[in-house]
C-alpha positions in Angstrom: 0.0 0.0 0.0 1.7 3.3 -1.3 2.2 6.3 1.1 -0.6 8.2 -0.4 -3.4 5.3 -0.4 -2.6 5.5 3.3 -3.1 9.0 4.0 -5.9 9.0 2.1 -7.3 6.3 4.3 -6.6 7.8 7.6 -7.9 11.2 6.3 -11.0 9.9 5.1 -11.5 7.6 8.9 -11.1 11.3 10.8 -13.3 12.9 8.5 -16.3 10.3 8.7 -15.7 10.0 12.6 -15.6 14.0 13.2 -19.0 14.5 11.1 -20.6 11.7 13.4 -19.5 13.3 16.4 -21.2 16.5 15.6 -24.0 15.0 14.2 -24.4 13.8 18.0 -23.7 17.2 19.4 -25.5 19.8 17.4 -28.8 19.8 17.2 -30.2 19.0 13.8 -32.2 22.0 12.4 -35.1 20.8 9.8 -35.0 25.2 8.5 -30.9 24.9 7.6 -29.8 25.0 4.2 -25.8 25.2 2.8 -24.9 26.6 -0.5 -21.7 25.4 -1.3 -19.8 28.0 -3.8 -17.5 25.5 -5.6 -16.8 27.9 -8.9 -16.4 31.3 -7.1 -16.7 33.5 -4.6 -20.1 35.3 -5.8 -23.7 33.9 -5.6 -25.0 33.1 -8.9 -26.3 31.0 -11.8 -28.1 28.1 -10.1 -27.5 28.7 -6.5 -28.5 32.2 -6.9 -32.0 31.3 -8.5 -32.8 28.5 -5.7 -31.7 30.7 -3.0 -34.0 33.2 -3.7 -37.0 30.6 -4.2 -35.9 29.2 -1.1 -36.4 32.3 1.5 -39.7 32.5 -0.5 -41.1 29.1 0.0 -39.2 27.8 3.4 -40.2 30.9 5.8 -37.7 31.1 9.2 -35.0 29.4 6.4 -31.2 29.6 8.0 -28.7 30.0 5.3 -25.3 29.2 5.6 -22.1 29.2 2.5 -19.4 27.1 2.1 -16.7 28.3 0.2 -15.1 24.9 -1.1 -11.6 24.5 -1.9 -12.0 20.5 -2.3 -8.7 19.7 -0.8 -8.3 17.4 2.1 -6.9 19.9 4.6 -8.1 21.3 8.3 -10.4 23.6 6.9 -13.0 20.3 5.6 -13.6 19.8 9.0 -14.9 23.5 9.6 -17.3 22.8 6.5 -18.3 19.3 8.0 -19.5 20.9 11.4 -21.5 23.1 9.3 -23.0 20.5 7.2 -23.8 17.9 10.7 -26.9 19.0 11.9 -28.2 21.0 8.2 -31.4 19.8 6.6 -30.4 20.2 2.8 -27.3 20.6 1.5 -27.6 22.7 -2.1 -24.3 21.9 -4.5 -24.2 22.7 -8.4 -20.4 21.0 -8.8 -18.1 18.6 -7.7 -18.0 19.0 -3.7 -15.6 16.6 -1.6 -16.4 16.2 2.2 -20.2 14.4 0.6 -17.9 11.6 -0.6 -15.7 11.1 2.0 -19.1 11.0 5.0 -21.8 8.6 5.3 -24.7 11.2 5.4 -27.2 11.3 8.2 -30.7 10.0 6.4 -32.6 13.7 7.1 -29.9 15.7 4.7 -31.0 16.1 1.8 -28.1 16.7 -0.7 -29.4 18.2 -3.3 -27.2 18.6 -7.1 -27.9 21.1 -9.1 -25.3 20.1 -11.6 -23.7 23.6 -13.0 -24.2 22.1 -17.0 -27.6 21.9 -18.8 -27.8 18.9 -21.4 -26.0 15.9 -21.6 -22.9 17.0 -23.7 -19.1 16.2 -22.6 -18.5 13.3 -20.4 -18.1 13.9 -16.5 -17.6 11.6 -13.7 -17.9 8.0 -13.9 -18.8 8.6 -17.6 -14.9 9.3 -18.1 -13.1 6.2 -16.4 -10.7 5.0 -19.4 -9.9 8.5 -20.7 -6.9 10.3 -20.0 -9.4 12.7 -18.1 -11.4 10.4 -15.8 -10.4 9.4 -12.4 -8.8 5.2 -12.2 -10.6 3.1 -10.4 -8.2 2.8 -7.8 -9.1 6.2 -6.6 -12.4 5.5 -6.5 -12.4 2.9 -4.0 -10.9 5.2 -1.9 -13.2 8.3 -2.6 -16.8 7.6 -4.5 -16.9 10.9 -5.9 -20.6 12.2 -6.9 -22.2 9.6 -4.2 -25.0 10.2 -1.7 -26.7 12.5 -3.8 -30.3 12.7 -2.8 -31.9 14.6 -4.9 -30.2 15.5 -8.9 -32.0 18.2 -11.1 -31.8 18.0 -14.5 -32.5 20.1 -17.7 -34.5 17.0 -19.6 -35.8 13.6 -19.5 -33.4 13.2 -22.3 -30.4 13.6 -20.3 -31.5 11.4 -17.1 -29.7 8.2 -18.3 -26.2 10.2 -19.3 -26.4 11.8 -15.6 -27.3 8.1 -13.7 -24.2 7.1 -15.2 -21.8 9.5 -14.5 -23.0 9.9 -10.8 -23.3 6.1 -10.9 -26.6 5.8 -9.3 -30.4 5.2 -9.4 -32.4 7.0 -12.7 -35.3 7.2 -10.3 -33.2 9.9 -8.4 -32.4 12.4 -11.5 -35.5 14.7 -12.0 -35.9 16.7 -15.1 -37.4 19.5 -13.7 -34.7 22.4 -15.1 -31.9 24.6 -14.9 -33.1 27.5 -12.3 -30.3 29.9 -13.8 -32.7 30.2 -16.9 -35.7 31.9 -15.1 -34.0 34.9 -15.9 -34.6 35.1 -19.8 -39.1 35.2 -18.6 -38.5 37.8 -16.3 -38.6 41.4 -18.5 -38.0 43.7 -15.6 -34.8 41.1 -14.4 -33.6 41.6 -18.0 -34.5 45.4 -18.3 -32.0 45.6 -14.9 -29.4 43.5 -16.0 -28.9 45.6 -19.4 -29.1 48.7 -17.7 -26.5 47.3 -14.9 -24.0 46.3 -17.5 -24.6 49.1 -19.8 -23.6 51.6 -16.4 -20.6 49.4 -16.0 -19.4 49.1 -19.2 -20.6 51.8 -21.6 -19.1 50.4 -24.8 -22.9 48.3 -24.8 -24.8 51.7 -25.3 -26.0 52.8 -28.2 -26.2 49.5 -29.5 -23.1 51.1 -32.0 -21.5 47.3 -31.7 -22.1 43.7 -32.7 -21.6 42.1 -29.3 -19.9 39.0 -29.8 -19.9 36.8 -26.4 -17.0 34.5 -26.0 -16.8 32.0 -23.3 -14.8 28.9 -23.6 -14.7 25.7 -21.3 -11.8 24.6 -19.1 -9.2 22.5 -20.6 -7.8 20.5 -18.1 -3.8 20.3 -17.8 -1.3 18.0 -17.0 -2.0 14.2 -16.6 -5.3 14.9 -17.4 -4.9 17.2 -20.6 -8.0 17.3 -23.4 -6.6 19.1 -26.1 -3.5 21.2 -26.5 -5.8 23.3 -28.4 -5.2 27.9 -27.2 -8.4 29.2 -27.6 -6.8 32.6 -26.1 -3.8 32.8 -28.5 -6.1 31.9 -31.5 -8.3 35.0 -30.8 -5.4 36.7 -30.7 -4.5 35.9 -34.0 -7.7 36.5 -35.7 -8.5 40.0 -34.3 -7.0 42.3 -36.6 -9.3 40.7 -38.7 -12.5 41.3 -37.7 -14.9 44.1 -38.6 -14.3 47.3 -36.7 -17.9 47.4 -35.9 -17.9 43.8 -34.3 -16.8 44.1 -30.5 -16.0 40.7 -28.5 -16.9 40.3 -24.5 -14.4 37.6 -23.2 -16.0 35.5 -20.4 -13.3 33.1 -19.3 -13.8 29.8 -17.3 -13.9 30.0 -13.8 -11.1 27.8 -13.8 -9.1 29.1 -16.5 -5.4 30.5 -15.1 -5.4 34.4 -15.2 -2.1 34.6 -16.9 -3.6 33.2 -20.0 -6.4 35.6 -20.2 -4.0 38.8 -19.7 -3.3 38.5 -23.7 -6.6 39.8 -24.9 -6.3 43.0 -22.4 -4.5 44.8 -24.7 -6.8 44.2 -28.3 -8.6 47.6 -28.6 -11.9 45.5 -30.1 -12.3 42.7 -26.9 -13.3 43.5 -23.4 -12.1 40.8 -20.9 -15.3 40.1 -18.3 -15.1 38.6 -15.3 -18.1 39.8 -13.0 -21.3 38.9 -13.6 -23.0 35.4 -14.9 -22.1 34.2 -18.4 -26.2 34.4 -18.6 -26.3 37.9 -17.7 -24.0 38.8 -20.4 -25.9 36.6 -22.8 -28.8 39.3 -22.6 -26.5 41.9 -24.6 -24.9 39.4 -27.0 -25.7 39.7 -30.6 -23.9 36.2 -31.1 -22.2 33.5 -29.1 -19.0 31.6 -29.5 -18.1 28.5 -27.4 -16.5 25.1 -27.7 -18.0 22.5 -25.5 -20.1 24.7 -23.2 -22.9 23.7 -21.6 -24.1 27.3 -21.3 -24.6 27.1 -25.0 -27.9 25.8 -24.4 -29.1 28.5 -22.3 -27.9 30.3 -25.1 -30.9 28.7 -27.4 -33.7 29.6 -25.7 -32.6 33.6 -26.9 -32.9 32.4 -30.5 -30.0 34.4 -31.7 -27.0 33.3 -33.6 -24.4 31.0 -32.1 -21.0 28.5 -33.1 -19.2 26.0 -31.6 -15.5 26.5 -32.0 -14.1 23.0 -32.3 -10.3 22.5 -34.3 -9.7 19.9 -31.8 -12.9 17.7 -31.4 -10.9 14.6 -32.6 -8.2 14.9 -29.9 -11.0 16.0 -27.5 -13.1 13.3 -28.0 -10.6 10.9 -27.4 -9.2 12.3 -24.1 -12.3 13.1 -22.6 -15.5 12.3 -25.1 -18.9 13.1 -25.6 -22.3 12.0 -24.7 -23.9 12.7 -27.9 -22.9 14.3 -30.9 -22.6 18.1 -31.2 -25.2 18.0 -34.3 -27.7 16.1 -32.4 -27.9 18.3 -29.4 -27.5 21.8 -31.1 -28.1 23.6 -33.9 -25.2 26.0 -33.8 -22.3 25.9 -36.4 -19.8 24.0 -36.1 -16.3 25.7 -37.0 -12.7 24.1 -37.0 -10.7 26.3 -38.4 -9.7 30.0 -38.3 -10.7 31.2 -41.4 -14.2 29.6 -41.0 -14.6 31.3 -37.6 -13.0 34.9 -39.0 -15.8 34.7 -41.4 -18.5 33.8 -39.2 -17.8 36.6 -37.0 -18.4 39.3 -40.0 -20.9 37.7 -41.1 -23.2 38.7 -38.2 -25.4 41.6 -37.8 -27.6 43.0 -34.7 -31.0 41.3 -34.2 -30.5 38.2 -36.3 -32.4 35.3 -35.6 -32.3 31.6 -35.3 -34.8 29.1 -35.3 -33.5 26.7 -31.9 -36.9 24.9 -31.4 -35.5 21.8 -32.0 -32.9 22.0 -30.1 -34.9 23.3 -27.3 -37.4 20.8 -27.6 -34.4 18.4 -26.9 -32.7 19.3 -24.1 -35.6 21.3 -22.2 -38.4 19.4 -20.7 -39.5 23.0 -18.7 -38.4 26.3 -19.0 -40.9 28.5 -16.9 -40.9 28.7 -12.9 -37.8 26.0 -13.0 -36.2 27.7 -9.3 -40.0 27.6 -7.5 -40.9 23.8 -9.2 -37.3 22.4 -7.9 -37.5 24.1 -4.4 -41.4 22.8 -4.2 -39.9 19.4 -5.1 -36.8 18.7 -3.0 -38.9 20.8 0.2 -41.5 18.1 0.0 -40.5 15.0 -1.6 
């Protein structure tokens, strides 16, 4: 047994004891609910939605936020005293001290997964790629168990999600993605516009083609997708786009700062990094990703969008796909630079783009998602 294996072990034994312990000594409170703020520091997207519907519908509701590092360190056992005696525990990623417990039958651990649609491969879906975790590891730590309670943007997507949580269909519910309550709500989007418009006044006017660019994470290392410079190629291709064509950069919460510093100095791109990627969807004439889930909150706007892609093949080896790009959007595909340079001026202010298939695909419900999830986890 290596060294690691063993720590591992004993870190895991302290952890599972501690969060007994103070499941014994504090109380357990049937009103306490933890957010967990995995991708940031700021409330949004998901969380942001079912808190809200939450201080609505659970009245005397005691909120508490964990700010997770996911690192087995001193300060999991801070978050585990926190989580002991909690009624629901509210997640939309990847959150380690759930897999290392066994957790006490009254918390509900609810997963609002941070991706609508089924698209690239997560979890247990990716054990045999050079991304996915060996199995050796996950003997040790079970990641995405003792989930209670997984929402979902579609029926559709259900059997993709049981498998890379490895459990029980009969758990996922297609009820939503809360995040998208904001495109029904007019005087939401009338703020939002005006609150970015204040902040960045380049959007008044309407003068510009806003093009929204927001790549996914690449992971590094062992676990590398693509070699693939998303950054670097937009570079490249700038001094070639229309001067009446202006790109908002929205980079991955994960994505290292020092790689996003390049585009700070392109006169035609403004590098964003407050605000939800679906806030600045609102002004964006267009939309460029790769592998994004956020592409199909995108869709329900019915405006232009493209999927950058020159490295599906190596992609799609290292990590892989649940389905097809073409069968779960009706974006462009693009895989090369010229393509994309000419995509870009080809687009004009208030185009539009019939998405109802697509919609129909990966969306099961798309009004009063936050208020039909909080309803359903409260009482079921």
């Amino acid at each position: 047994m290596t060294t690691k294996k063993i720590v591992i072990i004993f870190y895991k034994v302290l952890i599972k004891t501690y969060y007994n312990l103070m499941t014994r000594i504090k109380k357990h409170n049937n009103k306490k609910a933890v957010f967990v703020l995995s991708r940031g520091k700021e409330l949004e997207g998901n969380l942001q939605f079912i808190y809200q519907e939450l201080i609505k519908q659970l009245d005397g509701v005691k909120i508490h936020f964990v700010y997770a590092e996911n690192r087995m360190n001193l300060k999991l056992f801070s978050e585990v005293a926190v989580i002991s005696n909690a009624q629901y525990l509210i997640l939309d990623d990847y959150y380690l001290p759930v897999y290392l417990i066994k957790p006490n039958k009254r918390l509900k651990i609810i997963q609002l997964w941070h991706a609508a649609g089924a698209f690239k491969k997560v979890g247990y879906s990716t054990i045999g790629t050079r991304f996915g975790p060996r199995n050796t590891y996950l003997k040790l730590i079970p990641i995405h168990s003792n989930y209670t309670h997984v929402y979902v943007s579609s029926k559709n997507a259900v059997p993709f999600y049981a498998e890379a949580f490895n459990m029980l269909e009969s758990k996922i519910y297609p009820l939503g993605i809360p995040r998208i309550d904001l495109f029904k709500n007019k005087n939401q989007i009338t703020q939002v516009i005006s609150k970015l418009s204040m902040e960045y006044p380049i959007i008044k006017g309407r003068k510009y083609v806003n093009i929204l660019v927001a790549p996914t994470y690449r992971a590094k290392g062992t676990q590398k997708e693509s070699d693939i410079d998303i950054v670097g190629i937009l570079c490249n291709i700038m001094k070639n786009i229309r001067d009446d064509i202006h790109v908002f950069f929205k980079a991955h919460p994960y994505m290292p700062k020092r790689e996003i510093v390049k585009l700070e100095s392109i006169a035609n791109v403004t590098v964003i990094s407050k605000y939800s990627i679906n806030e600045w969807m609102l002004i964006a004439d267009a939309f460029i990703t790769d592998y994004s889930s956020s592409i199909f909150d995108y869709s329900l706007l019915e405006r232009p969008f493209a999927h950058f892609v020159p490295d599906i093949d190596e992609y799609r080896m290292n990590r892989g796909f649940y389905q097809d790009i073409e069968t779960i959007s009706d974006g462009t595909v693009i895989t090369d630079q010229e393509s994309l340079v000419n995509w870009i001026n080809s687009r004009r202010k208030d185009e539009h783009l019939d998405t109802s298939r697509m919609v129909h695909f990966n969306f099961d419900n798309t009004k009063d998602v936050s208020k039909k999830i909080v309803t359903h986890f409260i009482y079921s």
